[in-house]
Phi, psi and omega in degrees: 000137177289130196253135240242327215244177194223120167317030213319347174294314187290339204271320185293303163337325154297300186307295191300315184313320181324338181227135215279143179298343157313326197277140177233104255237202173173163192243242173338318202271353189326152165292316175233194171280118143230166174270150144260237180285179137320138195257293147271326191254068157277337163314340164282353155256051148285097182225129158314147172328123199071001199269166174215156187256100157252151177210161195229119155242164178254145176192132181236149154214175176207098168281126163223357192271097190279159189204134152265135196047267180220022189252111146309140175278034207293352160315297160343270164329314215259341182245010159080028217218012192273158172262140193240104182270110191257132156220110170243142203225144161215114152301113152235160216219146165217120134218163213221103168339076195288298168196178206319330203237320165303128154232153203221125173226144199245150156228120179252082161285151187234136163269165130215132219240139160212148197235109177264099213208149180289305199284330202284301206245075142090017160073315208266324147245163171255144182213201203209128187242171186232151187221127169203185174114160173314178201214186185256134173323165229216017197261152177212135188279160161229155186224132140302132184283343181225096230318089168336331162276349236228331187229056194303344213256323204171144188188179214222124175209125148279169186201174191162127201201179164214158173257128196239162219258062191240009151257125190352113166258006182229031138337106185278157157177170181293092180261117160309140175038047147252349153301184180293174200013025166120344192284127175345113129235204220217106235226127149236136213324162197302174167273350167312349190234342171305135186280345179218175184236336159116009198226151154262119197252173198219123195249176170198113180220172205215162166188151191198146168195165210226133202243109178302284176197165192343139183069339198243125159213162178276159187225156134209169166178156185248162182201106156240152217227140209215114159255096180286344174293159181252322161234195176232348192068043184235125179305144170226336142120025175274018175278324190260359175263308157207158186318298180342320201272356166354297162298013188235343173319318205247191200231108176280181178240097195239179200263153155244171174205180190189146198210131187214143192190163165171204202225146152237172193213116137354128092321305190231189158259001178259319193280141158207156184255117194241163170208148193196183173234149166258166147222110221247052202226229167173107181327170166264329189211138205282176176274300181276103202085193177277172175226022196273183184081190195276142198205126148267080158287176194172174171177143182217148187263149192202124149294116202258095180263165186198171191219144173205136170241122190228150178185114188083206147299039187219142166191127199261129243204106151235108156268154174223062166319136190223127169270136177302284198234148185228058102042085174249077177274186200291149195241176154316001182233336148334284164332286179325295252258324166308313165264334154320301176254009174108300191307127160274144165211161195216079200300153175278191178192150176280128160219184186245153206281342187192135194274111227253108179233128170231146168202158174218133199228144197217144162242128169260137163249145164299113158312102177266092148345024189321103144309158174264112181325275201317346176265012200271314154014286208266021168252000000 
């Protein structure tokens, strides 16, 4: 008997296994830039043999809101002392049918980044430091678990891929009145804004979707990103604000992940509309390998409303997630920093209030010929 319908409870269920019960995360707040899941629509990155996908997404933010544990910082914004991060992104994307079920996707990210802040230059002004340039790449294999013809209602794609380490993880600019008698130097920049992270990694992602009733579908997908290096050896110079942070000179390579699930609806046969929840973060501690070195974990939960327009081959993708709950629990060198001296601590983190996304995807198909079984004969 043909299996008609696709399990979506299990399918969420997977999507949660996907991440180790430890992990605590962070959104906005990111070490970099990264792509995650897929988006409201994935039955549409279903392709036949040969078929092929390109795409561009865009993606913004501006983080300023600081937060300890789940507790806001609101002085911060009201005493102007907040650190302010604009980070802009373009993904471009290819993938390519291998066959009804195989698929292979390459992802090129490009960053541009600024980082505005008091305490990096001598406390006394504010000044903006910059980041831009390639990000680190993307390639992945994906498999559907169920013949796409046989199961149009609904399906399960796995993915296993790796990231390779080809954006700038020691990226510079000039910081102020930190040198001797006060004088400019030349730093490299935080790591919220560094294009790469310096490691080579190991991803695991899922996408899925499920035909509620007519017009109506479930939608989700996972992402998790596995760095086994442990630091990169890039200074970050927090060490010079006070002895305590000693433990923060060097910069880690810690993993990321994203969780993403809703519900979409048809409008038209060109419109259709989604709504959903994210989940966003960087663990306090990875799945592969160590975890020292400096890290802001955090992780946020964000209601994802979205719009998608297709028409031919062309299909146009805008979300806007706003985040709900916002998260910095403590990290590993806090702890440290913590049993050392007696003193409880919770280093803070910057997040943003809503994540800005456009994308646009044009698909080519292999032209196919279907003869009418009674002519075939006669060829």
């Amino acid at each position: 008997m043909k299996n008609q319908h696709l399990p979506w409870a299990g399918a969420l269920l997977l999507c949660a296994l996907l991440l180790p019960a430890f992990a605590r995360s962070q959104g906005c707040v990111a070490i970099r830039h990264f792509s995650t899941c897929n988006g409201a629509h994935p039955e549409t990155n279903q392709l036949g043999p040969g078929d092929l996908v390109l795409g561009v997404n865009y993606r913004y933010f501006k983080s300023f809101r600081h937060f300890r544990g789940t507790e806001e910082e609101p002085d911060r914004v009201a005493n102007q002392t907040e650190v302010i991060n604009h980070a802009h992104a373009w993904d471009f994307t290819a993938t390519y049918g291998i066959s009804d079920r195989w698929y292979a996707s390459l992802v090129v990210p490009t960053v541009i980044n600024t980082r505005s802040s008091l305490y990096e230059h001598g406390r006394n002004e504010r000044n903006t430091t910059f980041s831009r340039g390639l990000a680190d790449v993307r390639l992945t294999a994906g498999y559907w678990l169920l013949e796409p013809a046989e199961n149009p209602r609904g399906n399960l794609a796995l993915g296993l891929g790796v990231k390779l380490p080809t954006g700038n993880f020691q990226a510079t600019d000039i910081f102020y009145n930190v040198g001797p008698d006060g004088t400019p130097q030349v730093r490299p920049v935080d790591q919220s804004i560094q294009p790469g992270d310096g490691g080579f990694g190991l991803t695991a992602e899922l996408q899925f979707y499920r035909e509620l009733a007519p017009a109506w579908f479930l939608y989700g997908g996972g992402f998790y990103l596995s760095n086994p290096r442990e630091t990169n050896g890039v200074r970050t110079f927090r060490e010079t604000l006070s002895p305590i942070l000693a433990n923060e000179a060097i910069m880690s390579v810690p993993d990321q992940f994203s969780l993403r699930a809703g519900v979409s609806h048809s409008l038209s046969d060109a419109l259709s509309a989604s709504l959903g929840l994210r989940y966003d973060g960087v663990p306090v501690r990875d799945l592969i390998g160590g975890s020292a070195g400096f890290r802001r974990p955090g992780n946020v939960l964000a209601v994802d409303p979205g719009l998608s327009y297709a028409t031919g081959p062309l299909l146009l993708n805008l979300s806007v997630p706003f985040a709900v709950r916002r998260e910095r629990p403590q990290s590993l060198t806090d702890l440290e920093t913590q049993q050392a001296t007696g003193n409880p601590r919770n280093g803070d983190a910057a997040f943003a209030d809503y994540v800005l996304n456009l994308g646009v995807v044009y698909r080519f198909t292999r032209q196919r010929v279907a003869l009418d079984p009674e002519l075939q004969d006669a060829f």
